[in-house]
N, CA, C and O of each residue as an XYZ file, in Angstrom:
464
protein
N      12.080     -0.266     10.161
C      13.317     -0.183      9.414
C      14.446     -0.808     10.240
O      14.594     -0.492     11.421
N      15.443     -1.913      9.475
C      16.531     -2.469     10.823
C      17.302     -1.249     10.791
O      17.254     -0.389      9.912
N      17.931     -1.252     11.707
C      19.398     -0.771     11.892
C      20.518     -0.941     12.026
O      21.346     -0.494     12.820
N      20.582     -2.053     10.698
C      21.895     -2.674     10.718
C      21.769     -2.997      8.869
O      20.863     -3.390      8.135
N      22.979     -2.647      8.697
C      23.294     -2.704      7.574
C      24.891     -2.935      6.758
O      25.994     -2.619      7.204
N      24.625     -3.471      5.679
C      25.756     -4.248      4.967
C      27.223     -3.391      5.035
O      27.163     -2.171      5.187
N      28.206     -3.891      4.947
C      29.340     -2.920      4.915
C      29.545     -2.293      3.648
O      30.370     -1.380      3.673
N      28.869     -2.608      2.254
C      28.613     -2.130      1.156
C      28.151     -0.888      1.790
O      28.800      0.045      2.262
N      26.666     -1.118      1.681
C      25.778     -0.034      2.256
C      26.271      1.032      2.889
O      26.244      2.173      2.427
N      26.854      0.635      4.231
C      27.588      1.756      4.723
C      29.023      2.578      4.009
O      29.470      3.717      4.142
N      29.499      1.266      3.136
C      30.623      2.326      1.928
C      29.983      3.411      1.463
O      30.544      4.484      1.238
N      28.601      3.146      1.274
C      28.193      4.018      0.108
C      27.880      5.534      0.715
O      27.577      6.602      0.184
N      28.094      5.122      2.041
C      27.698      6.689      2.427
C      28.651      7.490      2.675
O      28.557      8.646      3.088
N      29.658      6.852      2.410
C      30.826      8.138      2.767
C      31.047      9.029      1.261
O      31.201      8.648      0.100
N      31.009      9.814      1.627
C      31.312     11.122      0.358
C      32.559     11.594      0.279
O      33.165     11.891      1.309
N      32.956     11.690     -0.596
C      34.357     12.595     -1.117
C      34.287     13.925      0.013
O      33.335     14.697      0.129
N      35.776     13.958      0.925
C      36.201     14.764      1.345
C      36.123     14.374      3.040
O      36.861     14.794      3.931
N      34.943     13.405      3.147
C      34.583     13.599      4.686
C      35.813     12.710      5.323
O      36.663     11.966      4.835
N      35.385     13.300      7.092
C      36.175     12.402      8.197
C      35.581     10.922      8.139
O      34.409     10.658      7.867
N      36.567     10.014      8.435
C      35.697      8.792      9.083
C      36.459      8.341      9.921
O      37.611      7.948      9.732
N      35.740      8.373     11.109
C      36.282      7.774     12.569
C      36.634      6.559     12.686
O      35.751      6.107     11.958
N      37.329      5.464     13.079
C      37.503      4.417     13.563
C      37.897      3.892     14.813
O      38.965      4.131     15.376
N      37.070      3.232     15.184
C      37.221      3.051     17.042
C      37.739      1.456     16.907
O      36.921      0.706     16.376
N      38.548      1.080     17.177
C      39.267     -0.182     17.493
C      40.527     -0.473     18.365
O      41.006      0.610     18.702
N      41.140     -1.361     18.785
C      42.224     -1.250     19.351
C      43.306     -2.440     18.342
O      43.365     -3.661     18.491
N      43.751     -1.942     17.752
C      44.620     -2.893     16.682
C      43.440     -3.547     16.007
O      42.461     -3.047     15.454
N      43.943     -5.311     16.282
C      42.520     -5.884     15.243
C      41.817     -6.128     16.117
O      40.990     -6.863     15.578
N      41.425     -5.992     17.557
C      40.276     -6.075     17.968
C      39.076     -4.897     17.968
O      39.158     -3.760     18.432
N      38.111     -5.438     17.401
C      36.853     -4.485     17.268
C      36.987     -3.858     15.869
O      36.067     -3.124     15.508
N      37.957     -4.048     15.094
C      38.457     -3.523     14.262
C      37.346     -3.605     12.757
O      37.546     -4.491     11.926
N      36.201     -2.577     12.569
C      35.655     -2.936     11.674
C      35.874     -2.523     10.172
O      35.746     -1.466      9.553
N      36.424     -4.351      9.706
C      37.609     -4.630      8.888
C      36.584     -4.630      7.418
O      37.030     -4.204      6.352
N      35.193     -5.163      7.555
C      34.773     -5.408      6.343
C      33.980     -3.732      5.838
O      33.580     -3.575      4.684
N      33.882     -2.790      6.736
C      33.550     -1.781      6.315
C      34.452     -1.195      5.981
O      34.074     -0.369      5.151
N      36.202     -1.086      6.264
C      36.813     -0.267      5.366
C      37.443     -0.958      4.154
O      38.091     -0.273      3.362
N      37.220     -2.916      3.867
C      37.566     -3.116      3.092
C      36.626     -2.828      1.723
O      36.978     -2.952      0.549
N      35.255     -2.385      2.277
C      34.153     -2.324      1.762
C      34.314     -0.756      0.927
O      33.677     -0.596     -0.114
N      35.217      0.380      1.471
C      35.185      1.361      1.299
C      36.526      1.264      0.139
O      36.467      1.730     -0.999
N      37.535      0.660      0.636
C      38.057      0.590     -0.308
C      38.170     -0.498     -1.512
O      39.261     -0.680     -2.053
N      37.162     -1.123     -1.865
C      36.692     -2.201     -3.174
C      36.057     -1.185     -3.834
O      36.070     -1.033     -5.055
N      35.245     -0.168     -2.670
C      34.756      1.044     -4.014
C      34.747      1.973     -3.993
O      33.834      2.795     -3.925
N      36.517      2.099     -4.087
C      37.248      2.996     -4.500
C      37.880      2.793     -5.616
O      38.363      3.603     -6.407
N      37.839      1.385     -5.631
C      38.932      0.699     -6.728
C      37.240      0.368     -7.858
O      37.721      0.154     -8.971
N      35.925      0.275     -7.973
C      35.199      0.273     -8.667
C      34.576      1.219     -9.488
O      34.119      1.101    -10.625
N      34.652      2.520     -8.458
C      34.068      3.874     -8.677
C      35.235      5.350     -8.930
O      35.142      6.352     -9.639
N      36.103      4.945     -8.139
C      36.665      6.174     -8.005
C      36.452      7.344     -6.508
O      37.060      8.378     -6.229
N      35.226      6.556     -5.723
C      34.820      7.318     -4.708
C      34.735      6.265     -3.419
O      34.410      5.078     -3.435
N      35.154      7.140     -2.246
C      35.272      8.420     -1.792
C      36.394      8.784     -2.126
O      37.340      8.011     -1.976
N      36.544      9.841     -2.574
C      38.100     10.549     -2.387
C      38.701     11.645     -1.695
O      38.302     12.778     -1.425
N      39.628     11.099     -1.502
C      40.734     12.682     -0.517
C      39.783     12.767      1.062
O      39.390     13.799      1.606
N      39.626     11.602      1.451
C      38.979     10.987      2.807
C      40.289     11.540      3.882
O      41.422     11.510      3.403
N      40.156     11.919      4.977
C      40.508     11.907      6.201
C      40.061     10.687      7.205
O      38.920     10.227      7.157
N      41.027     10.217      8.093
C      40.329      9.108      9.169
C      41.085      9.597     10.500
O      42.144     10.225     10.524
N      40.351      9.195     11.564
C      40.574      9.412     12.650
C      40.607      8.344     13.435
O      39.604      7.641     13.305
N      41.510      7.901     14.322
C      41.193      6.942     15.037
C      42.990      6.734     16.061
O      44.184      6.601     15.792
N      41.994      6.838     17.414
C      43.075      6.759     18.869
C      44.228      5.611     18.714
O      45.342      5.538     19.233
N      43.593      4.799     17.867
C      44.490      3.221     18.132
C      44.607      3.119     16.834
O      43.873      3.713     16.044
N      45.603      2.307     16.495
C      45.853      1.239     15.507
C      44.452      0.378     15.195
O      43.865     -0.439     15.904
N      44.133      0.905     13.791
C      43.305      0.026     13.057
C      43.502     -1.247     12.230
O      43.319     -1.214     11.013
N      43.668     -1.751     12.513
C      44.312     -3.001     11.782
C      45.797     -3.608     12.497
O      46.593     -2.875     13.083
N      45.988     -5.180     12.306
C      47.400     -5.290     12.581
C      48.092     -5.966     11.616
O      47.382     -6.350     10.687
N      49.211     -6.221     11.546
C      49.738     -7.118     10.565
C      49.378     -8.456     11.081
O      50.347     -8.972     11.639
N      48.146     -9.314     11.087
C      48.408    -10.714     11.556
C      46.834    -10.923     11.105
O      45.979    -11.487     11.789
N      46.665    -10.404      9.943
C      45.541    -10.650      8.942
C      44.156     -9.852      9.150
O      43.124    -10.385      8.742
N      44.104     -8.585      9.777
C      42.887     -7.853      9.927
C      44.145     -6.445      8.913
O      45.160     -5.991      9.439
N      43.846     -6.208      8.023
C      44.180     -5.107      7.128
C      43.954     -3.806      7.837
O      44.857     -3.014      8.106
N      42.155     -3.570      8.240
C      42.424     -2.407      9.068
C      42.681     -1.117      7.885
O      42.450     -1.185      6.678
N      43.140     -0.141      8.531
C      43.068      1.120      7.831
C      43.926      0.719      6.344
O      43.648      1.299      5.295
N      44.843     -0.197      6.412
C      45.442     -0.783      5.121
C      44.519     -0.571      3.861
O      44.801     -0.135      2.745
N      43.457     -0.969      4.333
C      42.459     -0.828      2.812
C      42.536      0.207      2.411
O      42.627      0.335      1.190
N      42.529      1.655      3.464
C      42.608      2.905      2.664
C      43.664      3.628      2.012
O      43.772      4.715      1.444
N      44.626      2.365      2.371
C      45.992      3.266      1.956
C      46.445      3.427      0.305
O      47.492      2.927     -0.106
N      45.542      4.170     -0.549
C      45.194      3.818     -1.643
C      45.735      5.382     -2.076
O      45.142      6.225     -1.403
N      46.522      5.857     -2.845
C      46.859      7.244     -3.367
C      44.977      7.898     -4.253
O      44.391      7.399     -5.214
N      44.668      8.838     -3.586
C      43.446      9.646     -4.487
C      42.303      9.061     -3.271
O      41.172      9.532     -3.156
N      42.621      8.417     -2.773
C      41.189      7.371     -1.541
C      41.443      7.990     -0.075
O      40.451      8.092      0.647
N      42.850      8.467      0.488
C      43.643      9.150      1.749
C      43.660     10.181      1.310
O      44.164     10.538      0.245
N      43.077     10.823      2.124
C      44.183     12.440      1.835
C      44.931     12.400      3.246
O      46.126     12.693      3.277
N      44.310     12.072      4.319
C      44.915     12.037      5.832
C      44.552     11.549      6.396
O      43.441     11.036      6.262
N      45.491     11.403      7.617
C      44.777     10.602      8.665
C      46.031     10.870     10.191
O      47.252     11.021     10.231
N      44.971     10.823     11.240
C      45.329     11.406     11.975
C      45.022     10.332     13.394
O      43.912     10.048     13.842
N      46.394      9.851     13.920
C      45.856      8.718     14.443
C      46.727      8.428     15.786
O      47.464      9.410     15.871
N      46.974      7.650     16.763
C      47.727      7.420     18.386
C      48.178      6.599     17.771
O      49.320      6.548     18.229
N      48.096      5.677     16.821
C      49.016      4.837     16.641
C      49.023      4.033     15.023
O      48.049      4.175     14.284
N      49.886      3.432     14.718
C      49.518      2.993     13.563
C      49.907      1.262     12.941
O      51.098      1.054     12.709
N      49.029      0.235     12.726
C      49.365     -1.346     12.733
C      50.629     -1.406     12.724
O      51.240     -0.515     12.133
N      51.213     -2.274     13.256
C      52.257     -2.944     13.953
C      52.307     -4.726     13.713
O      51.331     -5.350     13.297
N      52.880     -5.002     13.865
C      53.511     -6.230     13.805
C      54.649     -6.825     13.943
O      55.490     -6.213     14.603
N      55.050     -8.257     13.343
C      56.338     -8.505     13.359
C      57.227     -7.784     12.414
O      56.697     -7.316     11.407
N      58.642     -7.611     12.612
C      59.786     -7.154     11.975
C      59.933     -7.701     10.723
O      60.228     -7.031      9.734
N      59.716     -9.041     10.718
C      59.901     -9.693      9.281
C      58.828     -9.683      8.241
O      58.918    -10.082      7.080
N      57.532     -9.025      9.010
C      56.621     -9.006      7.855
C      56.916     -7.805      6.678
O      57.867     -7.107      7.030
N      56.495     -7.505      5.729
C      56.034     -6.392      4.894
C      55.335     -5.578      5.784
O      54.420     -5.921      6.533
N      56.087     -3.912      5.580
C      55.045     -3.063      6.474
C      54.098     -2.767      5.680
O      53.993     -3.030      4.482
N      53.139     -2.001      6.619
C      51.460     -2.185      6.307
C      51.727     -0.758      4.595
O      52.621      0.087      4.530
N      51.073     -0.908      3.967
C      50.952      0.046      2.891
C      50.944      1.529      3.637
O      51.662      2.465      3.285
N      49.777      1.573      4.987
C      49.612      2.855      5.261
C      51.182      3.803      5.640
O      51.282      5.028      5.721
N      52.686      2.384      5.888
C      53.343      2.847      6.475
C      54.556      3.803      5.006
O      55.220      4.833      5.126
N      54.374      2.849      3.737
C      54.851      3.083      2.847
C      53.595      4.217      2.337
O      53.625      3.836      1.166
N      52.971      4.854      2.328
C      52.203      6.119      1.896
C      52.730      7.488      2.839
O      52.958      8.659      2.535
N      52.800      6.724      4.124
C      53.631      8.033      5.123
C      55.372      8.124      4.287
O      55.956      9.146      3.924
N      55.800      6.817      4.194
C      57.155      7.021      3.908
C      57.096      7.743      2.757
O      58.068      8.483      2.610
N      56.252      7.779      1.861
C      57.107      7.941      0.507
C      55.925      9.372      0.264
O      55.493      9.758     -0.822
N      55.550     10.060      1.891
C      54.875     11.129      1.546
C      53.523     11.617      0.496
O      53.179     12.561     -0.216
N      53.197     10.692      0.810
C      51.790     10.389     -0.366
C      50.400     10.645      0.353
O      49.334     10.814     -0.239
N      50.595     10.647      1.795
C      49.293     10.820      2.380
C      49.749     11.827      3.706
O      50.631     11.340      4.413
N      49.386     12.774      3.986
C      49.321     13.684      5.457
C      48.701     12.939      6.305
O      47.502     12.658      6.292
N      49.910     12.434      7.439
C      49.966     12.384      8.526
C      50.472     12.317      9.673
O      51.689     12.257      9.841
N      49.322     12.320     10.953
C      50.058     12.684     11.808
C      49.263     12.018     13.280
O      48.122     11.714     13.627
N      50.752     12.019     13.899
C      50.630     10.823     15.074
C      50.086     11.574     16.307
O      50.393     12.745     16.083
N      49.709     11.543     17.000
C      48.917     12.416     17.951
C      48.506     11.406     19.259
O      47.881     10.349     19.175
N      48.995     11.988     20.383
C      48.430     10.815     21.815
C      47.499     10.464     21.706
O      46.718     11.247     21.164
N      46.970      9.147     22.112
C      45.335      8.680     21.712
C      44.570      9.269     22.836
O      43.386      8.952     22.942
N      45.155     10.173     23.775
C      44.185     10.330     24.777
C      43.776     11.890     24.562
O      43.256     12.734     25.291
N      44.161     11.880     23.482
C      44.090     14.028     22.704
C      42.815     13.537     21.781
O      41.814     14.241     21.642
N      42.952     12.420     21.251
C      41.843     12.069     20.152
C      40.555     11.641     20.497
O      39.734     11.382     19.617
């Protein structure tokens, strides 16, 4: 059996309610096609929902790796709990995840990455 598998595949295993960890440092290591993968089917299915994520660093940056961005979807977040959160330039559009904190749509909370 390999042990490696599609970022579909691995969407499919997350279930309504669970944690999902993310280990990256901004966009490096940042695995971008499994949470864009998670959230295409969210927007197909309706699932996973009311997901929690975890992760020490910034998942994603503004300079074309989306990153936790994909999840920033109202009914797809319930939380997320993280050391830091994508960053970029001043003049870009902030990341969605930052407009879901602003406008109170998703629980979260910033926490030292060396607690996580």
């Amino acid at each position: 059996m390999s042990k490696l598998v599609t970022a579909a595949h691995a969407a499919s295993l997350i279930k309504d309610g669970m944690v999902v960890s993310v280990s990256s440092s901004s966009g490096l290591g940042c695995p971008d096609a499994v949470l864009a993968a998670i959230g295409e089917r969210f927007d197909a299915e309706g699932h996973p929902r009311a997901i929690t994520t975890l992760h020490p660093i910034a998942a994603g940056d503004m300079y074309g790796i989306k990153g936790i961005d994909h999840l920033a979807k109202p009914g797809l977040l319930k939380r997320t709990l993280c050391g830091s959160y994508p960053s970029g330039p001043s003049s870009a559009e902030p990341p969605r995840i930052w407009q879901m904190i602003g406008d109170d749509s998703v629980a979260a909370y910033n926490v030292p990455s060396g607690i996580l």
